[in-house]
VOFI-769424 format. One record per residue: residue in one letter; x, y, z of N, C-alpha, C in turn. Coordinates in steps of 0.1 Angstrom, whole numbers, plus 5000, padded with zeros to 4 digits. Example, Ala and Ser with C-alpha at 12.3 -4.5 7.8 and 13.67 -1.06 7.14 Angstrom:
// VOFI-769424
A513249435078512349555078513249675078/S512849785071513749895071512950005079/
END
This chain:
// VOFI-769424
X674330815887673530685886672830665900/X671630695894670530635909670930555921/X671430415914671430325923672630335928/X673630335919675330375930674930475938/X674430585940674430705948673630685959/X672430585958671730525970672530445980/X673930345974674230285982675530345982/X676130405979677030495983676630625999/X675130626002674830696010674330596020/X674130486017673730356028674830366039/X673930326051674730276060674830096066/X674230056057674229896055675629856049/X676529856059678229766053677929646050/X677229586049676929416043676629466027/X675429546031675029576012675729646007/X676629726013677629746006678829686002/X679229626011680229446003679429395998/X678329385996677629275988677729335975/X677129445972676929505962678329605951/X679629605960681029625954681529495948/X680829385953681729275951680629235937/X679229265937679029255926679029325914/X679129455914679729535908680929455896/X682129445911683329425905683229295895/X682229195896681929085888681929145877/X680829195873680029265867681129365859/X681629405862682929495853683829425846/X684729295856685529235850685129125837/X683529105836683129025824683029115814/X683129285816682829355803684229375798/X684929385806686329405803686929235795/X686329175801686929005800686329005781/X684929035784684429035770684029155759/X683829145747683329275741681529265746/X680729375745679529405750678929305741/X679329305730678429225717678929075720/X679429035729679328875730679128835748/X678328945754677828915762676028885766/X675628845771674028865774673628865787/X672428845789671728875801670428795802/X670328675809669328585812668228645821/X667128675814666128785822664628715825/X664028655837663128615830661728655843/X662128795848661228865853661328815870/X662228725872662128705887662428805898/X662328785909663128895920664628885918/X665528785916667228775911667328835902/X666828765885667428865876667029015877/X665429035885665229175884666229225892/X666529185903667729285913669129275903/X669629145896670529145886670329275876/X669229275868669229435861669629535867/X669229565881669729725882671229695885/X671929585888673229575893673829595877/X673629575866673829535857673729695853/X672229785850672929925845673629995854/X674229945870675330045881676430015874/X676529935871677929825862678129925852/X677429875841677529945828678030115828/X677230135837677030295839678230335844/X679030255853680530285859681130215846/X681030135840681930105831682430205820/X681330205811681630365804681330475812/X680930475819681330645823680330725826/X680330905830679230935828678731025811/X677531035813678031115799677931225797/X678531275787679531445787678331545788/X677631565797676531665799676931755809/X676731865802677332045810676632045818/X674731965819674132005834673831895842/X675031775837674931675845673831595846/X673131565837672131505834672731425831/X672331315843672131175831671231015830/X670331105829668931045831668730925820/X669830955805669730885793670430725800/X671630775809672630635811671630545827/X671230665832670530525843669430495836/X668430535828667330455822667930375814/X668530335804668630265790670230205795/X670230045794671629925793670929855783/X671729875770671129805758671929645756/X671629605767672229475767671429355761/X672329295749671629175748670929095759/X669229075756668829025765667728875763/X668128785773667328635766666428625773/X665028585769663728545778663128425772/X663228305783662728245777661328185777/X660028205773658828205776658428085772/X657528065780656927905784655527945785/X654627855783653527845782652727875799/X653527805801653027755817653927895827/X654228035823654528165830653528215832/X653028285846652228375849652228495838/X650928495833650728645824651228765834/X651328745840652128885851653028895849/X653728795849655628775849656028835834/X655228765825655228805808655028955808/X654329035811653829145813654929255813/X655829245835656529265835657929255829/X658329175823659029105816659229205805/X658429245795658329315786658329445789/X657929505794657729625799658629635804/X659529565811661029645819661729665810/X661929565795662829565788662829705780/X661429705778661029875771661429965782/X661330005796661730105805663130135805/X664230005801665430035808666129995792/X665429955777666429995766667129845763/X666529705774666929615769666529525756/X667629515748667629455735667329305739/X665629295743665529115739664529055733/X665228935731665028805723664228735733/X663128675729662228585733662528505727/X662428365736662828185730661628135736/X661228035732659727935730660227825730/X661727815733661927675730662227635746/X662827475750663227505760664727555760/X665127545778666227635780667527585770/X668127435769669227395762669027395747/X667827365743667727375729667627535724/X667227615732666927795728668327835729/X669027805740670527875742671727755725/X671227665729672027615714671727685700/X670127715699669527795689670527955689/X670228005697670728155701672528155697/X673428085706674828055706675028035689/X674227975683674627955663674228075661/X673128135663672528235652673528355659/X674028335669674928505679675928415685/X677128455685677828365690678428465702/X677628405717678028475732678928355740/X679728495745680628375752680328395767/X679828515769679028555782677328545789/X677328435795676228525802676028525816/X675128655815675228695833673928605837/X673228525849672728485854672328495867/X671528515873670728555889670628425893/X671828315892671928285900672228295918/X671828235927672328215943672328075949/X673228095958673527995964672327915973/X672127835972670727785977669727735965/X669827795954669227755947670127585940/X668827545933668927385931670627365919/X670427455913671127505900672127495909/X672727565919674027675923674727605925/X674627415929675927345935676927365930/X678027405930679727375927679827535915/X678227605914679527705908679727815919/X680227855909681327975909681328135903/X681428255908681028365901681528395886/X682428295884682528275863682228095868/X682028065859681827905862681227865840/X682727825836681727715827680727655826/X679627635814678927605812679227465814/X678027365818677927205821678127125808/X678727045808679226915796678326885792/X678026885782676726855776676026995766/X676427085777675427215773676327325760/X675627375759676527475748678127535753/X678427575747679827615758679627805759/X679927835772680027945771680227985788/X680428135792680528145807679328205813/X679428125825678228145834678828235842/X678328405843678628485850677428535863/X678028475876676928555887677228625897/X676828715892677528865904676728855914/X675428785918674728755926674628655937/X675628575931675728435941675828425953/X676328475958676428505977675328575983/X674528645974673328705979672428605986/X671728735999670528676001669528766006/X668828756004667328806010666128736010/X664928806021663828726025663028806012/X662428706003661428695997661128585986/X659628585991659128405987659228395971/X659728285966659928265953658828245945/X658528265931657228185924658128135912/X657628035909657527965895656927975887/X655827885884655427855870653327875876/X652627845866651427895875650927685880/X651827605876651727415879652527425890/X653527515895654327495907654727605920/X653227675915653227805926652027835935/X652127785948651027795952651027935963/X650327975970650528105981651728045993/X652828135994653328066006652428116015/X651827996021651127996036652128086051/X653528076050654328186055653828266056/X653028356045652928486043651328506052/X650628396053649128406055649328496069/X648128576066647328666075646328576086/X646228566096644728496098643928606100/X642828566097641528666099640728566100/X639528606105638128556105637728506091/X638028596088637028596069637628436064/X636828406060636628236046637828296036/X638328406032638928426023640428446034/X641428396024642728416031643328526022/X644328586032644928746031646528686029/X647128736022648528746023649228886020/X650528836031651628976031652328986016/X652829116010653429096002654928996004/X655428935986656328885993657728936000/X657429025998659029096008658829096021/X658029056024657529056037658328906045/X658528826038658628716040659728716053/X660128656065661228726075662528586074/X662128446067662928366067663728336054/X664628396047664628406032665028226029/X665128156040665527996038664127926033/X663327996037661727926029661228016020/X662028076009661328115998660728025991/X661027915986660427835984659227755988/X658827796001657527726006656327695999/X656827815987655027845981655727765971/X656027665966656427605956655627485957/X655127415949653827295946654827185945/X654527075946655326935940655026955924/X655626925918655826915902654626795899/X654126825888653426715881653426795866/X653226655856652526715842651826755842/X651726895839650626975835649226955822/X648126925827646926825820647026895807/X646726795794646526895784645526925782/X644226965789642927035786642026995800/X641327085805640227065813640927155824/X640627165837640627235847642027215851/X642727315856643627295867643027225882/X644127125885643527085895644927175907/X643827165922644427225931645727185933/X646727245934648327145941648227165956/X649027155960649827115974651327065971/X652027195981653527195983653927115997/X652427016000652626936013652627006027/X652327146027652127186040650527176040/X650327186052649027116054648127206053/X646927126045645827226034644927246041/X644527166055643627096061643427296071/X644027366076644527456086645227556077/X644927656067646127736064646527816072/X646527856086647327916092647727856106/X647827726103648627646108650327696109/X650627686102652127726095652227886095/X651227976094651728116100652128146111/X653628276111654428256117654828436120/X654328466133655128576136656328596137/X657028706137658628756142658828816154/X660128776164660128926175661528876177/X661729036180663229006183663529046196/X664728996204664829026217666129106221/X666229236228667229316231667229306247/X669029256251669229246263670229396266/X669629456274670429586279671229546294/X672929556291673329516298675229536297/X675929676305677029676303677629546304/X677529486319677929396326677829266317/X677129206309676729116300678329146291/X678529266290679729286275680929356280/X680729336294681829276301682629186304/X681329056305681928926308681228916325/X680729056329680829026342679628916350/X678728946339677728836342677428766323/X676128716327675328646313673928666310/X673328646301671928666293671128566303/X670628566313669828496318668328456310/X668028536306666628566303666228546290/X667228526278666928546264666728436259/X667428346264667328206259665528136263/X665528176277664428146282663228206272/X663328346271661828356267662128356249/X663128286243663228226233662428106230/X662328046237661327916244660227956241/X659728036250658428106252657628136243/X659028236235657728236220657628166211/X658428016212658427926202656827826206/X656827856218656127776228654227796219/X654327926215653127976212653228056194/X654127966191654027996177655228096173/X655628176179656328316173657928246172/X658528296162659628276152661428436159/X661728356165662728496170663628466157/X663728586156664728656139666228716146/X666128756161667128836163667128806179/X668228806183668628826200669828906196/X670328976204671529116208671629126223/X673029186227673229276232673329366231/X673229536241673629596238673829726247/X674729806250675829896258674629976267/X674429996280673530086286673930196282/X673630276271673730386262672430426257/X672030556260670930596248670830576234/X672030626229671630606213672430476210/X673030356219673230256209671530176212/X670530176218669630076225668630156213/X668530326212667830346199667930356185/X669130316189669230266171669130096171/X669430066179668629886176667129866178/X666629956185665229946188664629976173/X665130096170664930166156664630076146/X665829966142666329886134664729796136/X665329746148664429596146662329596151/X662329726153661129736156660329736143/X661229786133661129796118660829646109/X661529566116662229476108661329326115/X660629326126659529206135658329296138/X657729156141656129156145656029266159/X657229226169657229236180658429236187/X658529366192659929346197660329406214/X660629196223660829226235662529326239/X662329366252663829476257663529436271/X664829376281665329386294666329406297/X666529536312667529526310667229626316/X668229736320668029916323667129956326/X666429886331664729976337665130026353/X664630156355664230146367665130316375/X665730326388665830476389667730496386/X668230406383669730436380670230516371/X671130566369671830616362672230546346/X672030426353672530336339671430246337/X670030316340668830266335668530336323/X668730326313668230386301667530356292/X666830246294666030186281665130246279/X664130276287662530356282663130446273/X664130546279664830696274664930666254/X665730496258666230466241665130456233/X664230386241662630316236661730456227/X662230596234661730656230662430746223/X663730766224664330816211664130716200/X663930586197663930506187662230536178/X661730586186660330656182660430806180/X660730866178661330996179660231096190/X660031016204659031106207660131136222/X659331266232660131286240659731236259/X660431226263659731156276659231266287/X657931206295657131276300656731186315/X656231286324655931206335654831156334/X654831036336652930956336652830896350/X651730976358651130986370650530856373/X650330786364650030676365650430536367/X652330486364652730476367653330466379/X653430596381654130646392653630636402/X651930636407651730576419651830426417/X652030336403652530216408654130156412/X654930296408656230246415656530286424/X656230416429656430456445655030476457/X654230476452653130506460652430636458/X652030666474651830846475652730866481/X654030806486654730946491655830986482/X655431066470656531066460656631236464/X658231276463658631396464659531446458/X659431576450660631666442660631506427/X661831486427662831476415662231296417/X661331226426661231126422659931086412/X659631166404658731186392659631126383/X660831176381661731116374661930976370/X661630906382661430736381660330746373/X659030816369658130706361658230806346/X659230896340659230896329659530836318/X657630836309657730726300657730786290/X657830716275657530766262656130856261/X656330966253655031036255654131006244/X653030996248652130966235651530806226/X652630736231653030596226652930486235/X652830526250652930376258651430356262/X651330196266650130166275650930086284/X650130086295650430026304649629886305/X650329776308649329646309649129616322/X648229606330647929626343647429456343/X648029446357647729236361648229286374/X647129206382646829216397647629116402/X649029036394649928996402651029046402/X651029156391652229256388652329386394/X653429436403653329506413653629636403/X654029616393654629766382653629676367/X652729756359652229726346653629696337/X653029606326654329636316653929746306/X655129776303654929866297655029826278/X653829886272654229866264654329966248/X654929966241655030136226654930076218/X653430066210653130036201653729906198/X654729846190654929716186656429656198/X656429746208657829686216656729676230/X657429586238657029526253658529556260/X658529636269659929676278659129606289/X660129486292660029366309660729426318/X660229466330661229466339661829356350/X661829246341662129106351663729116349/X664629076363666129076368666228896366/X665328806367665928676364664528566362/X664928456360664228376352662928376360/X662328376377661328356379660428476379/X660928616376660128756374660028686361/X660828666350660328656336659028586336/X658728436339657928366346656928436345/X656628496357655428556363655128666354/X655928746345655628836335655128776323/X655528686317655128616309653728576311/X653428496323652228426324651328586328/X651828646334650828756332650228806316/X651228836311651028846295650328796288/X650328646288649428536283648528546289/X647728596301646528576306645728756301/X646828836296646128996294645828926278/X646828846274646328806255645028776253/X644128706260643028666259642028826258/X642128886267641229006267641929126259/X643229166254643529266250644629246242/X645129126236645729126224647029156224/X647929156237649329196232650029156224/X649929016222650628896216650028806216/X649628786200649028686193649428526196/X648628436197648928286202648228226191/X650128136182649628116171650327976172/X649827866163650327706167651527686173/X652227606179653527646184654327546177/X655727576177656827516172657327396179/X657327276171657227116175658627076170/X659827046177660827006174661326836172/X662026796171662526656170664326656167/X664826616175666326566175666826446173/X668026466164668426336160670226306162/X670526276170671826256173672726106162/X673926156157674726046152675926066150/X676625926148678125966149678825976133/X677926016126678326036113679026196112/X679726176098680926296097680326376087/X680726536090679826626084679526616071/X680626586066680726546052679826436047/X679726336057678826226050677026296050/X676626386059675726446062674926566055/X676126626047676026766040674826736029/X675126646022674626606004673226596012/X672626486020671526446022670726526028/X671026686039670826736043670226876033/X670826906023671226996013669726906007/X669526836005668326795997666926796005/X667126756014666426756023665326896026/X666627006031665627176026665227176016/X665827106007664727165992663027085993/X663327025998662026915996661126956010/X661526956018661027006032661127176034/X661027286029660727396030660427506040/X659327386046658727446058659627406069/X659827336073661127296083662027336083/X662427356092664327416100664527286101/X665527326091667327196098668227266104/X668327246115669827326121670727156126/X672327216126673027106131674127166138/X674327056147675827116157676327066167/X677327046172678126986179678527016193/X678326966203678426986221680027006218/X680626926215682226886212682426846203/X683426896197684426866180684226726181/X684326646190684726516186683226416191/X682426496198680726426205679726366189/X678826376190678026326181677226436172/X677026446162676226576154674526566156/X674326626162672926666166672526736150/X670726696150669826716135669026786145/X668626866141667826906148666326986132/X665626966137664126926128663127026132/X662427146132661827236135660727326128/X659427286133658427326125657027356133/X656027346123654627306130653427246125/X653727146118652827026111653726896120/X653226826123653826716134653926616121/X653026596109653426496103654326556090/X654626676084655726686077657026686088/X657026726101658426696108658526546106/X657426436111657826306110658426266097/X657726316086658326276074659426306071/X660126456073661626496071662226376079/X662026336089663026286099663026106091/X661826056086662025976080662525986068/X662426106057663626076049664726096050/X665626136061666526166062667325986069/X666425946075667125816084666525776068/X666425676062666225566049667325586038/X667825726040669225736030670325636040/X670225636050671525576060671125476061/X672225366071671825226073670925246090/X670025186090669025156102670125166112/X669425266125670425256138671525366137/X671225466123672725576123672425666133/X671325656134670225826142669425736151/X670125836162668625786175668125946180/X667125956182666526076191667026086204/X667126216206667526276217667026366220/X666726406232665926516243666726646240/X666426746239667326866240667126956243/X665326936248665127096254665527116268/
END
């Protein structure tokens, strides 16, 4: 089977607990049930689609392989003839419908199309086929997911039967769509360009999987004849790349840091920095003055952001290794650059101190600023700083920002506008209202957290529309009594 053998050769241990543990769901309901009173809720999204292929790895370990002398078995990973339910609605993207059908024909699923809605089609279906199973792409985060559980009874009211989600702890970055009345472009994804016409990333692109929903519209009744009118999910229409948002991630190279012997001076800071100018950090690390642990994180995350800063290891030591990693993580080999080199030692360089300016071959530029005694260096999508503490950072930074104007290192995109809200309320009383809150507010970071177990819980509010931040912050004080939350300074 295709997909067990892909992640059986993974070196992702998260996707691999993630994906044994849905497996094992996924096994114990066929065993729990016969095949014929189970189903499968399918209705073309990114969940149930990733639910399908977990569903034929399932199947395909459940019975077995099949008895072929040349080991073919191309019949069992294409075709899981699993009862399958879709339920179509007027108001689905003809895409979705499309795919939808056409998967069911590629992989042999047996389904039934319903036209009704969801509680009256599943009551219809449950009489005419009586399932005591079904699997569902549900996850945690979604609206649906409060209080279940990977079996979880059906809700009082509803038909009875089990809600099985081998999915529920999952997560990944990619923006949701609904219906064609409640899906607008997430603006996340926007490209800016010059052009009148806006560009977007695909959605796997997306780097925050907590705003899949951004591109989501406010709900209204859908007109019964004449034009669709435009929606709005309340990010601001006025600017669409207002709300576009780069990624970078920041690698501190530093035994001594994972020692204990010293601390990250520097990460926090230019964490700041790029919030200061729009950019979104996805990742900070440490990590061992070693060649191949610095290129295989370089590897990882140069892959994975817009931009990705490294300090740390530069320079003529022994246990300066970062360019070395910078360039195994590109698979290219290091070479002397003359150029450089009269900016770190001069002309009186002799024998083996060439050595000091080898850089990645083929892949670096140098960013040259006439207040920087050494250029930065920079390899295609990574910037290696050679600042030792916060006021080199400083001065490398504002160098940076003054080369962005003429040569583009790093894009300067609206910046990130915060608001804090301190109270002495208990997590518990805070969870429900906060939990609603992201759904309705999207665009915004809620983070929360505590100086001391016993101090006050900081809200903390994070975005870049100044009037949806006001608004989250006012719906969130009008659930409480006046005076629960006062603002507080925190940068």
């Amino acid at each position: 089977m295709e997909i067990d053998k892909a992640i059986s050769e993974s070196e992702d241990r998260r996707l691999k607990s993630k994906y044994n543990n849905a497996i094992y769901v996924i096994q114990r309901a066929l065993a729990l049930y016969k095949f014929e009173e189970v189903a499968f809720s399918f209705n073309g999204g990114k969940d149930s689609t990733v639910l399908l292929h977990l569903l034929r790895a399932g199947y395909f370990l459940q019975v077995g392989k099949p008895d072929d002398s040349d080991g073919n078995v191309q019949n069992c990973t294409l075709k899981c003839p699993i009862r399958t339910i879709y339920f179509e609605t007027p108001y689905t993207f003809p895409e979705i419908n499309s795919f939808t059908h056409e998967t069911a024909t590629n992989y042999g699923l047996k389904i039934e199309t319903i036209r009704l809605d969801f509680k009256l089609g599943l009551e219809a279906l449950l009489k005419e086929k009586p399932t005591k199973a079904i699997f569902l792409g549900t996850r945690i985060g979604d609206p649906n997911a409060v209080g279940q559980e990977q079996f979880s009874p059906s809700s009082p009211g509803w038909p009875p039967f089990m809600r099985v989600n081998p999915i529920l702890d999952w997560s990944y970055s990619y923006t949701s769509i609904g219906s064609i009345y409640d899906t607008v472009p997430n603006s996340l994804l926007c490209i800016s360009e010059s052009s009148k016409r806006d560009h977007f990333r695909p959605a796997y692109l997306l780097t925050d999987g907590r705003l899949e929903r951004a591109g989501r519209a406010k709900r209204y009744t859908p007109p019964a004849s004449g034009s669709v009118p435009v929606v709005s999910n309340g990010l601001n229409s006025i600017d669409p790349h207002q709300n576009s948002t780069l990624t970078a991630s920041i690698i501190t190279v530093g035994d001594e840091i994972l020692f204990g012997f010293g601390e990250d001076q520097l990460g926090p800071p230019l964490c700041r920095k790029l919030h200061s100018i729009g950019w979104a950090v996805s990742q900070t690390a440490v990590v061992r003055n070693e060649v191949d642990s610095v290129a295989e994180l370089v590897e990882k995350e140069k892959s994975a952001t817009d931009m990705l800063f490294i300090f740390g290891g530069v320079g003529p030591l022994h246990s300066d290794i970062t360019v070395a990693g910078v360039a195994k993580a590109f698979g290219v080999r290091m070479a002397p650059d003359e150029e450089y080199l009269r900016h770190a030692i001069g002309d009186h360089c002799i024998g083996d101190q060439n050595e000091m300016a080898q850089l990645p071959e083929g892949i670096t530029e140098l960013l040259h600023h006439e207040s920087l005694q050494l250029p930065l260096i920079k390899c295609q999508n990574v910037i290696i700083l050679s600042a030792t503490n916060v006021a080199e950072l400083d001065k490398e930074w504002h160098c940076l920002l003054e080369l962005t104007s003429s040569r583009t290192p790093v894009s300067l995109l609206a910046p990130f506008l915060s608001k804090h809200l301190s109270t002495p309320l208990a997590d518990v009383e805070t969870a429900q209202p906060l939990s609603k809150l992201r759904l309705k507010f999207p665009d915004i970071y809620l983070g929360c957290y505590r100086k001391t177990r016993a101090g006050p819980l900081i809200v903390s509010f994070v975005g870049k529309d100044q009037l949806r931040l006001e608004l989250a912050v006012q719906e969130l004080c009008k659930v409480f009594n006046p005076g629960t939350f006062s603002e507080v300074n925190c940068g």
